[in-house]
N, C-alpha and C positions, 0 to 999 in steps of 0.2 A: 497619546500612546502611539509607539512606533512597533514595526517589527525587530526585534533583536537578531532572530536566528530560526531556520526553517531545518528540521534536521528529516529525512527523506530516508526510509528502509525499504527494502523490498524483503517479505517472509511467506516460508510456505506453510501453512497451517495444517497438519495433521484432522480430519474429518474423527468424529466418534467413530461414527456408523456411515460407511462407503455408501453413496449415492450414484444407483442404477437407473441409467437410461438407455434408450433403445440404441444407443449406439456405444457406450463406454460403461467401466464404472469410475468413480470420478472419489479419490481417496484424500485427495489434501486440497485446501483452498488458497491461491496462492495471492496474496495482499500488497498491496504499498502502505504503507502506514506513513502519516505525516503528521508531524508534531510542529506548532507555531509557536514560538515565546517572545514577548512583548518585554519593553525595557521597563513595563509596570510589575513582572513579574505575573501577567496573565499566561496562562496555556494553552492551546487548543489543538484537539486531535480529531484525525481523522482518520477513514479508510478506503482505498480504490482496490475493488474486487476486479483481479485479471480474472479471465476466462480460462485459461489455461495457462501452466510453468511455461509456457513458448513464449505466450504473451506479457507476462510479468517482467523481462529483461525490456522488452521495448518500452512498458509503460513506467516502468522506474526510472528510465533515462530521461522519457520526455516529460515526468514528474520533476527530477533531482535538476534538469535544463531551467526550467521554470522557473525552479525557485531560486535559481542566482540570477534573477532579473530585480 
């Protein structure tokens, strides 16, 4: 089984119910999501939680870098 194709998103996830902390409140959750498909026809997903929409553009790039190796 090889890998076929790594497809790499960055999304901002909308929160139900905003989460208060003593310094912000924090409304959307903002994700990488990465999907693996094998020439078997296997899947596999994941998810990397940024910290913050600031942080999501750096860690989708150094996600989306990776996986053209």
């Amino acid at each position: 089984m090889k890998i076929k194709s790594i497809d790499v998103k960055p999304v901002i996830v909308p929160m139900r119910e905003p989460h208060r902390t003593a310094s912000a409140v924090v409304e959307v959750c903002p994700v990488v999501t990465i999907s693996v498909f094998t020439d078997e026809g296997v899947r596999g997903d994941g998810v990397i939680f940024a910290y913050t929409e600031l942080a999501l553009k750096g860690l989708y790039e150094i996600t989306e870098r990776i996986s053209q190796l």
